[in-house]
N, C-alpha and C positions, 0 to 999 in steps of 0.2 A: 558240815551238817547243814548249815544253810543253805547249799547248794544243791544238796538233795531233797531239804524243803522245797524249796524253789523249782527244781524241776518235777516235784510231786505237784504240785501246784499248777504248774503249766499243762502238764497230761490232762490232770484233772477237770483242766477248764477245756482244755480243746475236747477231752471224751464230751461233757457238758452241749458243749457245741455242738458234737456231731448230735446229739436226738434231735427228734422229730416228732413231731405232735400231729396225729391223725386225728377226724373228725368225722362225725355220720354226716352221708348225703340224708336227708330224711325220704326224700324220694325216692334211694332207694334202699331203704335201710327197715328192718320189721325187728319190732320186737312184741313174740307172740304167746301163748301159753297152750295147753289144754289140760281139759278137768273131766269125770267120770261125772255123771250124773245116775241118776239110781241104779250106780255100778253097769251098766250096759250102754247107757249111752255120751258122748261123747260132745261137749261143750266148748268151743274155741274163741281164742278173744286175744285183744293187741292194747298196747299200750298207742296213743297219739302219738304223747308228746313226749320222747326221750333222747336223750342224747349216750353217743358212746364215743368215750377218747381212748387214742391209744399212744403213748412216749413209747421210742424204741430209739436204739442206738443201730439194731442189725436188722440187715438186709430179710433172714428168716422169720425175725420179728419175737427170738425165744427169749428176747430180755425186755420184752414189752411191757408196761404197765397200764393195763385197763382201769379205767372206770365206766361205769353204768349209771344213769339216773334217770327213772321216769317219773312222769306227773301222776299219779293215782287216779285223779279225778277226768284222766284223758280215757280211761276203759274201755274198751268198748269191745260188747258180747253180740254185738248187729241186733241188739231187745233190751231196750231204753228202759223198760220196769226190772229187769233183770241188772243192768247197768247202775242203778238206781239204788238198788238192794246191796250190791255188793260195793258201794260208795258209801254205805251206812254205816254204825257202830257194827250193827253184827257182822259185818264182813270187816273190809279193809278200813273202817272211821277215819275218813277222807280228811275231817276237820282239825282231829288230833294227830293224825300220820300221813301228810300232803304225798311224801315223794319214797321211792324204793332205792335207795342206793346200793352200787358194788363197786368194792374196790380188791383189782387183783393183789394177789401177795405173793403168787407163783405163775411162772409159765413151764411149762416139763416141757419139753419137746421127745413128741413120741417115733414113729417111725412115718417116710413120706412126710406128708402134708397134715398131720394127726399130734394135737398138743394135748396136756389138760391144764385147765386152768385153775387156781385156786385161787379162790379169796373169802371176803367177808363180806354177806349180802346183809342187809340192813331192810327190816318191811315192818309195819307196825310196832315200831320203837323198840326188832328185838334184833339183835344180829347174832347172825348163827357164820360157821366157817361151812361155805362148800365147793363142792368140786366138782366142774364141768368140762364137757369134752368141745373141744374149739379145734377147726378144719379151717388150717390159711388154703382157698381157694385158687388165690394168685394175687397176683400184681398186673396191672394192662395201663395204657394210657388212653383217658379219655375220648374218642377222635372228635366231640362236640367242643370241650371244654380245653381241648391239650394237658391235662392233667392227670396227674397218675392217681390211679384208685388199687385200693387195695381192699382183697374182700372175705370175711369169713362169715362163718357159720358157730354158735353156741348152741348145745343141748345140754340138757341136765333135769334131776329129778329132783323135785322139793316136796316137803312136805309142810300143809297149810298151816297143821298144827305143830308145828314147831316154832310158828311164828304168831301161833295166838289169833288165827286168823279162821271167823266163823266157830269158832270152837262147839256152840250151842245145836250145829249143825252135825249128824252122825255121817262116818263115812259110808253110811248106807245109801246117804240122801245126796248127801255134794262131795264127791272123792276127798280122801286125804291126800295123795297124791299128783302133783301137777307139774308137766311136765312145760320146760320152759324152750323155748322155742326162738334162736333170734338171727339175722342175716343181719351184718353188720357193712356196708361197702360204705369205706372212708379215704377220706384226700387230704393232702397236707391243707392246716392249720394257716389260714392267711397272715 
């Protein structure tokens, strides 16, 4: 019996060993949004400051576990009174809810290059579970840096009020629906 503790223990740790811990370049890395405005037109905007890690054991990446987090108060709609507004109580309240977290729970691997991903997004103090579609790109190696980068894409559909967010606000006037938008290119973890 010991001996098969012992060599569960060993596996264990050498699997352990094999992950890998990716990281966003920021520079080339978006994480973007868009929102309907009096239902016709069409409002788009980024997050500064976030970060996206990703632990994986495999080469395809379908045992990955993502995380997401960005700064709230890094917004930006390119209209600074707009920015402003929506760093307020009535939108995102920047003061009482700093940062948006996600943390995956699932990777599917779908057909090709085509996953979905689940998790639990966290945005003004409410988390909801959801499910987005993530496209590994590839793998290359840097020719600047000699470093392997690895690249995807996240899409997904949220909805504002599910997260308490502008609720005062009719979907007539700022969509309820907002579509999340992110290019993730990351490299091992130093």
């Amino acid at each position: 019996m010991k001996k098969i503790s012992l060599s569960l223990a060993l596996i264990l740790l050498t699997l352990s060993a094999l992950a890998q811990t990716w990281v966003t370049d920021p520079a080339h890395s978006h994480l973007g949004f868009t929102i309907k405005h009096l239902m016709i037109s069409t409002v788009s905007g980024n997050f500064k400051q976030f970060e996206i890690k990703a632990v994986t054991t495999k080469a395809d990446y379908s045992d990955a576990k993502i995380e997401v987090s960005a700064q709230i108060a890094s917004i930006n709609t390119d209209q600074e009174q707009r920015d402003t507004h929506l760093k307020s109580a009535d939108f995102f309240d920047v003061k009482e809810f700093p940062t948006l977290n996600f943390k995956s729970t699932l990777v599917k691997k779908g057909k090709g290059n085509l996953y979905k991903l689940l998790g639990n997004l966290t945005m003004h103090g409410i988390t909801k579970a959801v499910e987005l579609d993530l496209v590994f790109e590839g793998k290359v190696q840097n020719p600047m840096s000699k470093k392997d980068i690895a690249v995807f894409t996240i899409n997904g559909l949220l909805k504002r009020s599910d997260y308490g967010i502008g609720i005062k606000f009719p979907a007539a006037m700022v969509g309820d629906e907002v579509t999340l938008i992110a290019t993730a290119e990351l490299s091992p973890a130093q």
